[in-house]
PyMOL Python script that loads the backbone (N, CA, C, O; Angstrom):
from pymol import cmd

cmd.read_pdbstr("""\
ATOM      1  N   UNK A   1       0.837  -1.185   0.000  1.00  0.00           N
ATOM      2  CA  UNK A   1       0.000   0.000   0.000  1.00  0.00           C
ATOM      3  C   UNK A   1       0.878   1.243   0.000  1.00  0.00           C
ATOM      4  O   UNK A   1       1.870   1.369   0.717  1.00  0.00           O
ATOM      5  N   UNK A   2       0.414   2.182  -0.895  1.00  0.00           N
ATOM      6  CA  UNK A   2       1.258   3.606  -0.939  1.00  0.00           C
ATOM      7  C   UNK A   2       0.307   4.391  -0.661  1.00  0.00           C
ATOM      8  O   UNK A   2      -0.792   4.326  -1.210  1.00  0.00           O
ATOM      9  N   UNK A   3       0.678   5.374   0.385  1.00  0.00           N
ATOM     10  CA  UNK A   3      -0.003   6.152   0.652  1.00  0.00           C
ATOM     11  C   UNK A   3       0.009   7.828   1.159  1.00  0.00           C
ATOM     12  O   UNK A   3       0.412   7.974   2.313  1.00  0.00           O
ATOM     13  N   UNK A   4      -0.381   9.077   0.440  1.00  0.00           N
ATOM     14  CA  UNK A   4       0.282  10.161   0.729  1.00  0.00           C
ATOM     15  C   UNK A   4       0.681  10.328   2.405  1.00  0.00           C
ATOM     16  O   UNK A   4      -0.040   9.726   3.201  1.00  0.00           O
ATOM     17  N   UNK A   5       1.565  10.959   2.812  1.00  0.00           N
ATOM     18  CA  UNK A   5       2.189  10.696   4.102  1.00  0.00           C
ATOM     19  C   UNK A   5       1.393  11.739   4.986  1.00  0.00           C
ATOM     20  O   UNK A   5       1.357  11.566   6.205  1.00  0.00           O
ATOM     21  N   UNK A   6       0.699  12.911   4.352  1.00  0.00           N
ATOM     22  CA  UNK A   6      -0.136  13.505   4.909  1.00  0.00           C
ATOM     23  C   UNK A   6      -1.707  13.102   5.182  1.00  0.00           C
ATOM     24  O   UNK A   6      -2.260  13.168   6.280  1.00  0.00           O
ATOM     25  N   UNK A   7      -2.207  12.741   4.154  1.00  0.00           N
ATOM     26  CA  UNK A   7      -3.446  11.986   4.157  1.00  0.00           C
ATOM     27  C   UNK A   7      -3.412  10.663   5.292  1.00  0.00           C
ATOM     28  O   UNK A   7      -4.317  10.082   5.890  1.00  0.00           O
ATOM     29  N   UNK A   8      -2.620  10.571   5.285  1.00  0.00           N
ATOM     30  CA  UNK A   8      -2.411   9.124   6.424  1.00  0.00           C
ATOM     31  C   UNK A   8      -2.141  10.021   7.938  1.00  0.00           C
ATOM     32  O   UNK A   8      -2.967   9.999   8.850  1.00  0.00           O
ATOM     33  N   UNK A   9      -1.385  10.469   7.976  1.00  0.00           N
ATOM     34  CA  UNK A   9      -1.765  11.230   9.721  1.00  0.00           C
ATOM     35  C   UNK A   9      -2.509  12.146   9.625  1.00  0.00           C
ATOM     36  O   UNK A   9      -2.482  12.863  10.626  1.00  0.00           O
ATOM     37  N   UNK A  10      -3.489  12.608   8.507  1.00  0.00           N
ATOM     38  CA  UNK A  10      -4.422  12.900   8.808  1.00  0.00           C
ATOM     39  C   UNK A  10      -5.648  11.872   9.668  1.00  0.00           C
ATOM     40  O   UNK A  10      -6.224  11.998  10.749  1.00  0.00           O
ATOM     41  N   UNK A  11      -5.688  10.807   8.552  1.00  0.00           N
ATOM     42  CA  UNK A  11      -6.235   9.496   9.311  1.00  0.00           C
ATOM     43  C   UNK A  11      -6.429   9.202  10.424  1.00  0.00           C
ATOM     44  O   UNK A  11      -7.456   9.128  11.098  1.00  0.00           O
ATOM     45  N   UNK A  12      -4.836   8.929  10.735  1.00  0.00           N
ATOM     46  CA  UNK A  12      -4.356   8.788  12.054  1.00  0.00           C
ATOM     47  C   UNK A  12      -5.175   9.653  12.942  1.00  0.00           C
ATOM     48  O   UNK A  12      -6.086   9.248  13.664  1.00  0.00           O
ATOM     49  N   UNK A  13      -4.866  10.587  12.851  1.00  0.00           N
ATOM     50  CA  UNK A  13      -5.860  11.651  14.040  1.00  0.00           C
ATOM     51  C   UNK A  13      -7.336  11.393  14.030  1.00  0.00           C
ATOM     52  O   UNK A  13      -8.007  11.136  15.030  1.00  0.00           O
ATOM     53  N   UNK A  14      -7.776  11.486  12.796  1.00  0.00           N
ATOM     54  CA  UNK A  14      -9.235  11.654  12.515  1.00  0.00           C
ATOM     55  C   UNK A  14      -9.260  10.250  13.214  1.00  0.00           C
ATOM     56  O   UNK A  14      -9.140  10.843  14.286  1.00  0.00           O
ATOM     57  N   UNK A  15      -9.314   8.729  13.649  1.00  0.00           N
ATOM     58  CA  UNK A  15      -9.484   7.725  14.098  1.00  0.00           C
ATOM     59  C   UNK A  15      -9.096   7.753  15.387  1.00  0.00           C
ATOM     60  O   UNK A  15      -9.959   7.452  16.212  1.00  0.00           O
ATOM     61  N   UNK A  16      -7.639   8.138  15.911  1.00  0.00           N
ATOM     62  CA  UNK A  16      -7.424   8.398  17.094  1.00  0.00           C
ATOM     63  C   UNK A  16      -8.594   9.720  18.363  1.00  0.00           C
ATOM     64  O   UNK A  16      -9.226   9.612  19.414  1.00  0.00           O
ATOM     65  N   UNK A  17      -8.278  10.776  17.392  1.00  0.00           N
ATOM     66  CA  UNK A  17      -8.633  11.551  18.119  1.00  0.00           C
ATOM     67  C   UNK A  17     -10.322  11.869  17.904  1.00  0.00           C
ATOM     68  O   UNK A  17     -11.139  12.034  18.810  1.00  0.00           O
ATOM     69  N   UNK A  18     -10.564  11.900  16.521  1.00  0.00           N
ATOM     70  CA  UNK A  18     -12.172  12.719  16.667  1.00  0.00           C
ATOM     71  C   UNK A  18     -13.165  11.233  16.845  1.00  0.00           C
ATOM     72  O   UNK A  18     -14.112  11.284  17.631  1.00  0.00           O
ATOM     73  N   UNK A  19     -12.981  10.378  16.338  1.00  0.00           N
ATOM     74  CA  UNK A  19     -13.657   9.126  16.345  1.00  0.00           C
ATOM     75  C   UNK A  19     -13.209   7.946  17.616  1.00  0.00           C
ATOM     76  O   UNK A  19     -13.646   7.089  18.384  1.00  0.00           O
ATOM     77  N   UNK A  20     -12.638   8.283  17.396  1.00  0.00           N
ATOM     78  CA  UNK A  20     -11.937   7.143  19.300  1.00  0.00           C
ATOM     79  C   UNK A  20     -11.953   5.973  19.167  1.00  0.00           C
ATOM     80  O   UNK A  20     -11.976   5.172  20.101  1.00  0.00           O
ATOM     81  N   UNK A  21     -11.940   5.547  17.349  1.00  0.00           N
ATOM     82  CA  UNK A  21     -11.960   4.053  17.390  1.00  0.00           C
ATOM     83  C   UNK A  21     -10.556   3.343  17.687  1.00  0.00           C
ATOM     84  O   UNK A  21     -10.377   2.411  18.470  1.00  0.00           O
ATOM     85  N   UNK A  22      -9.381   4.129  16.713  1.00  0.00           N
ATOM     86  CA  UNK A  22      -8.084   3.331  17.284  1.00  0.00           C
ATOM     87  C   UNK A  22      -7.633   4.520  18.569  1.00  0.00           C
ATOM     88  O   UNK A  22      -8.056   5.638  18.860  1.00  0.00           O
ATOM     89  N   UNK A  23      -6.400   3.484  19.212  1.00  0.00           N
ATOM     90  CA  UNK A  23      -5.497   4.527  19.724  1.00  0.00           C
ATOM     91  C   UNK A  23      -4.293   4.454  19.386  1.00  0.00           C
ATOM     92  O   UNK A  23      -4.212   3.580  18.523  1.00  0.00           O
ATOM     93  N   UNK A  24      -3.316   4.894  19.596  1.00  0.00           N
ATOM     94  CA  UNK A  24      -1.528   5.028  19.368  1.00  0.00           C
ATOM     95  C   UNK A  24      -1.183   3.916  19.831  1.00  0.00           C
ATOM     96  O   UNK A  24      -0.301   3.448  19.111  1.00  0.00           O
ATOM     97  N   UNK A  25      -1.427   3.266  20.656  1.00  0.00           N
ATOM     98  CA  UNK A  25      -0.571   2.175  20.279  1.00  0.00           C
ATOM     99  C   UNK A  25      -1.566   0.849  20.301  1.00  0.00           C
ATOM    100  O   UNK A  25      -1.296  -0.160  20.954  1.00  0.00           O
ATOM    101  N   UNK A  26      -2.521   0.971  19.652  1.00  0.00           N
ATOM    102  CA  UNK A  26      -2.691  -0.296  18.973  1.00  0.00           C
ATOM    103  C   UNK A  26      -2.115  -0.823  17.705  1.00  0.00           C
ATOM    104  O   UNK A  26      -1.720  -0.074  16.811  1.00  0.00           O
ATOM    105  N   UNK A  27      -2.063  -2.328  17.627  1.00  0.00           N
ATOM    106  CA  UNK A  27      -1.556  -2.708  16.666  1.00  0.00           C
ATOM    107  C   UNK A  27      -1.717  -2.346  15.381  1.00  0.00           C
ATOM    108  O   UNK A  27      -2.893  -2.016  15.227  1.00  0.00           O
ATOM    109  N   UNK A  28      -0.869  -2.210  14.005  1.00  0.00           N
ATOM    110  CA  UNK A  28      -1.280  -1.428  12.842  1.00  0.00           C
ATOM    111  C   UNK A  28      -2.389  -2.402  12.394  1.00  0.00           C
ATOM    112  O   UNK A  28      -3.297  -1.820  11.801  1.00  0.00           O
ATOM    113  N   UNK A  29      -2.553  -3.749  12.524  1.00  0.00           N
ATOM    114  CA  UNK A  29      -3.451  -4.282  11.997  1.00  0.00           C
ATOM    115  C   UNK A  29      -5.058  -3.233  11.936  1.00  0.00           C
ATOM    116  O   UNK A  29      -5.688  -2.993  10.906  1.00  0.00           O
ATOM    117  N   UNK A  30      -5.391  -2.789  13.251  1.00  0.00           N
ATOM    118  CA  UNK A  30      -6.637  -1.729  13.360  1.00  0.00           C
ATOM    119  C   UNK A  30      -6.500  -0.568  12.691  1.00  0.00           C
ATOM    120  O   UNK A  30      -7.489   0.121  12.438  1.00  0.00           O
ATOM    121  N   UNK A  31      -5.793  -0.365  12.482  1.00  0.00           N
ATOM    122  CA  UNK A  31      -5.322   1.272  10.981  1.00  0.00           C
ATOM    123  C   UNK A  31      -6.089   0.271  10.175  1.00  0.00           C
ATOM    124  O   UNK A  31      -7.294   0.313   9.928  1.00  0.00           O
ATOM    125  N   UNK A  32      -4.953  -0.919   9.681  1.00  0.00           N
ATOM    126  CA  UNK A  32      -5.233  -1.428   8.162  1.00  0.00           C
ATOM    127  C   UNK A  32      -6.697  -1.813   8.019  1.00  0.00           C
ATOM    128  O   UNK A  32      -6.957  -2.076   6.845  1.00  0.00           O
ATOM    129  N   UNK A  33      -8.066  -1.969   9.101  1.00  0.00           N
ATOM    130  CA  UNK A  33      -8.650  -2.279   8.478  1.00  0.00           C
ATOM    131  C   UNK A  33      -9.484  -1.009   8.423  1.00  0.00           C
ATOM    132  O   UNK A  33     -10.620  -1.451   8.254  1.00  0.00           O
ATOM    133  N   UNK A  34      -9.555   0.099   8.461  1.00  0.00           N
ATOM    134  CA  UNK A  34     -10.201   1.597   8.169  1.00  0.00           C
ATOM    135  C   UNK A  34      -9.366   1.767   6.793  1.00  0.00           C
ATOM    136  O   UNK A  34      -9.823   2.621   6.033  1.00  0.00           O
ATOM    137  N   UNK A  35      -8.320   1.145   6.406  1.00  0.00           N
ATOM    138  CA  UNK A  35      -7.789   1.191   4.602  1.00  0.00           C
ATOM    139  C   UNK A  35      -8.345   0.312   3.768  1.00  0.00           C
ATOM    140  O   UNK A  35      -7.962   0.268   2.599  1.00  0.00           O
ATOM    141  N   UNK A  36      -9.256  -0.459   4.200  1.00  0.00           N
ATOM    142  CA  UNK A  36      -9.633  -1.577   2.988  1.00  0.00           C
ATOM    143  C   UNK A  36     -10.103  -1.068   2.072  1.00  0.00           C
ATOM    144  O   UNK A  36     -10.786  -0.101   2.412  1.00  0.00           O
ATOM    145  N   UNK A  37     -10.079  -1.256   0.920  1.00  0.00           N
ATOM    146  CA  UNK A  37     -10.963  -0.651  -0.387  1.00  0.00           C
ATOM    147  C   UNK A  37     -12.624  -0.583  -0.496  1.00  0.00           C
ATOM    148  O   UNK A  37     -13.213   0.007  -1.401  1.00  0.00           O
ATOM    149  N   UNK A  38     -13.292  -1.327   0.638  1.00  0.00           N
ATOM    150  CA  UNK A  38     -14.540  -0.796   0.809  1.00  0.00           C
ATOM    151  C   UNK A  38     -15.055   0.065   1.804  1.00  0.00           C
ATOM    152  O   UNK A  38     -16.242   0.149   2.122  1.00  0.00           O
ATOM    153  N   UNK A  39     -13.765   0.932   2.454  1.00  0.00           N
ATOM    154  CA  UNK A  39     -13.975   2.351   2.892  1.00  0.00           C
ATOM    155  C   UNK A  39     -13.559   3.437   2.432  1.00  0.00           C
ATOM    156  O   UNK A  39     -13.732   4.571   2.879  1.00  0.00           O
ATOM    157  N   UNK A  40     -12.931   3.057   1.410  1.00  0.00           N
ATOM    158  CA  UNK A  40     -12.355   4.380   0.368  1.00  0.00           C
ATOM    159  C   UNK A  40     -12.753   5.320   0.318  1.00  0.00           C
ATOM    160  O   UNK A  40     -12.152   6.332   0.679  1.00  0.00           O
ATOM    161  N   UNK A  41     -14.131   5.285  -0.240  1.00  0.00           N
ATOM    162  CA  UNK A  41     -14.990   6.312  -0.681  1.00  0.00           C
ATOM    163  C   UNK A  41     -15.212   7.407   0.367  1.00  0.00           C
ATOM    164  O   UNK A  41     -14.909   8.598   0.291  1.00  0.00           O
ATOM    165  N   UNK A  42     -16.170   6.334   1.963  1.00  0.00           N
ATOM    166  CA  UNK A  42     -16.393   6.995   2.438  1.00  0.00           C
ATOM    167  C   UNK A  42     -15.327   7.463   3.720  1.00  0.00           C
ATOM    168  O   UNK A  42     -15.572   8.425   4.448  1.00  0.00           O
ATOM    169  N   UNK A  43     -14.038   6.553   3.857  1.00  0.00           N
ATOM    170  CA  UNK A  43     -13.033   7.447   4.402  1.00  0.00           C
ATOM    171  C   UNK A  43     -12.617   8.700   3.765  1.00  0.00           C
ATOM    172  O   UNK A  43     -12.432   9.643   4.535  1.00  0.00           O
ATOM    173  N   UNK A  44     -12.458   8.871   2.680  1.00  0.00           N
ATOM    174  CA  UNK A  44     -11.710  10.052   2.370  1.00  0.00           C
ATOM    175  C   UNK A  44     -13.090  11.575   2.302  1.00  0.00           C
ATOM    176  O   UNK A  44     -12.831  12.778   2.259  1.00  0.00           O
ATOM    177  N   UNK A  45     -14.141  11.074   2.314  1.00  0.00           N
ATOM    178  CA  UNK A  45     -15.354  12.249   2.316  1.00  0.00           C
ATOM    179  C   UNK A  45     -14.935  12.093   4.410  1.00  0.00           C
ATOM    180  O   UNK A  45     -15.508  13.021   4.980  1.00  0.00           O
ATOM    181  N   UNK A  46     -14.479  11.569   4.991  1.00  0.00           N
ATOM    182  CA  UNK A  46     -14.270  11.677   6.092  1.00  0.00           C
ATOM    183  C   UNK A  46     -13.457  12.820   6.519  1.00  0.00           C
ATOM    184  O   UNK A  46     -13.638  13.758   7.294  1.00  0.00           O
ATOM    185  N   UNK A  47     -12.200  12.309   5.516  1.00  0.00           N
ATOM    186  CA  UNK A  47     -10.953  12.925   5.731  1.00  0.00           C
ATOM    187  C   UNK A  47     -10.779  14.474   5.440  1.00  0.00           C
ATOM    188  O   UNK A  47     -10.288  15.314   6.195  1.00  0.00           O
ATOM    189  N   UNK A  48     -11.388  14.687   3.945  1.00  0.00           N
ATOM    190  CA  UNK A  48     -11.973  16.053   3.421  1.00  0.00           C
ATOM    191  C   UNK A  48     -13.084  17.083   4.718  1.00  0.00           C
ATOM    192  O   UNK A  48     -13.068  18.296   4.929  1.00  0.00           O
ATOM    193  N   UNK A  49     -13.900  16.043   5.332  1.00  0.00           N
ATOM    194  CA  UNK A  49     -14.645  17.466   6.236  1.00  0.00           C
ATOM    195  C   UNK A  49     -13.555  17.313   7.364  1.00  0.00           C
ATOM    196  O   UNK A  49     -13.691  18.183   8.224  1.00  0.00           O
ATOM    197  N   UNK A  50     -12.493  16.429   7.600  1.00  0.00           N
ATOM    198  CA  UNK A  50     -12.208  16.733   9.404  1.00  0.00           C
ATOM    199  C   UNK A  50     -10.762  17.270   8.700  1.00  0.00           C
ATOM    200  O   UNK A  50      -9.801  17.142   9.458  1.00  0.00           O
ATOM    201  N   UNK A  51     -10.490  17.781   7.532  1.00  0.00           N
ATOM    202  CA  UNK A  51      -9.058  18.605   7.069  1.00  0.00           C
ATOM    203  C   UNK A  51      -9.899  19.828   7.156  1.00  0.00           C
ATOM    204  O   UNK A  51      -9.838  20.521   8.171  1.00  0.00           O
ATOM    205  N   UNK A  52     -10.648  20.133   6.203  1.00  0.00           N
ATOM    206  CA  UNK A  52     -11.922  21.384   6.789  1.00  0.00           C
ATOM    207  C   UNK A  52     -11.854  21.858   8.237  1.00  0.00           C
ATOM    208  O   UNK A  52     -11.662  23.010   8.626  1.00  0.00           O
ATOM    209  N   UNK A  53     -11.990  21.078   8.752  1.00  0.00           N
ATOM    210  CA  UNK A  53     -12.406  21.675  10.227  1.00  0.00           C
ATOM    211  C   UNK A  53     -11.347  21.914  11.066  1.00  0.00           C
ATOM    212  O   UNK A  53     -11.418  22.565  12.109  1.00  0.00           O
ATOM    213  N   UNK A  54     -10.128  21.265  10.511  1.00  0.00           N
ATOM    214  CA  UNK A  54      -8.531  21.529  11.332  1.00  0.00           C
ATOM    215  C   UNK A  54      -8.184  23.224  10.589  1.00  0.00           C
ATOM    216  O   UNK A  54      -7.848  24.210  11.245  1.00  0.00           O
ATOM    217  N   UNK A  55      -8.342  23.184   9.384  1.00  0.00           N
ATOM    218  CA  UNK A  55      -7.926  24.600   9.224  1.00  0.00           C
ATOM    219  C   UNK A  55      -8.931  25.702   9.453  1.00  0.00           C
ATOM    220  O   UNK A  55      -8.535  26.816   9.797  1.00  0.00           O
ATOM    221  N   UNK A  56     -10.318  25.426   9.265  1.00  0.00           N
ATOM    222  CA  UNK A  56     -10.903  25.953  10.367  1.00  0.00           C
ATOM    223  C   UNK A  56     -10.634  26.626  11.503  1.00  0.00           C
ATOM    224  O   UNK A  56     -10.770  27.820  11.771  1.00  0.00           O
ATOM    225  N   UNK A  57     -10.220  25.683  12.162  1.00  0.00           N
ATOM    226  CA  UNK A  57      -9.872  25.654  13.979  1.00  0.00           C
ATOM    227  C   UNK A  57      -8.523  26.376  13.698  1.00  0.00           C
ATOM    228  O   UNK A  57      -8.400  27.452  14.282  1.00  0.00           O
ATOM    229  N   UNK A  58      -7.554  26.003  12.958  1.00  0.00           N
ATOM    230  CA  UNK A  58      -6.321  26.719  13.317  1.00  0.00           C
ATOM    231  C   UNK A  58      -6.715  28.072  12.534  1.00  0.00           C
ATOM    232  O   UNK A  58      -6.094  28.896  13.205  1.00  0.00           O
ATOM    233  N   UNK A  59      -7.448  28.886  11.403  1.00  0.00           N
ATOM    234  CA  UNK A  59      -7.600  29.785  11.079  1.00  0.00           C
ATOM    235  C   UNK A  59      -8.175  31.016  12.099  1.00  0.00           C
ATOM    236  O   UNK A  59      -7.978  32.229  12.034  1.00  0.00           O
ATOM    237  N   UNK A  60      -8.740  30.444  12.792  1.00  0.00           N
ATOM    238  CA  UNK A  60      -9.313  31.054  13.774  1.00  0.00           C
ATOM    239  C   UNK A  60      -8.444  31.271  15.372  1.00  0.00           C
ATOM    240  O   UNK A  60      -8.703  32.149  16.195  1.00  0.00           O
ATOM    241  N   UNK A  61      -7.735  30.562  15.456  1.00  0.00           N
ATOM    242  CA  UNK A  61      -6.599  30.939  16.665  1.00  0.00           C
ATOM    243  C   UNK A  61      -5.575  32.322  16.453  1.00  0.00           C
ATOM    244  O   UNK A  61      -4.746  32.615  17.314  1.00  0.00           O
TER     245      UNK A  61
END
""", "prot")
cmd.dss("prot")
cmd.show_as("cartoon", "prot")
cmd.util.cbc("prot")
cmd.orient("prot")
């Protein structure tokens, strides 16, 4: 899997932090399965509103 290095800790956060499904140190196996190809679609319409809302939040500080 290749994957932009930003779009992926974006991920990372958006799962860790706004959704609370993984945490930091769970195993990568729980990342890999929020990458399967039948969340594509709707991970990245994920990823697009919670990048929105980070520059949002930092535009406003």
């Amino acid at each position: 899997m290749k994957f932009n290095q930003y779009a992926l800790i974006l991920l990372i956060e958006l799962l860790v932090y706004e959704k609370a499904v993984i945490t930091m140190s769970d195993h990568e196996e729980k990342l890999f399965f929020y990458l399967q190809p039948k969340f594509h679609s709707r991970m990245n319409e994920h990823l697009k509103n919670y990048h929105t809302k980070i520059q949002l939040e930092e535009s406003s500080v």
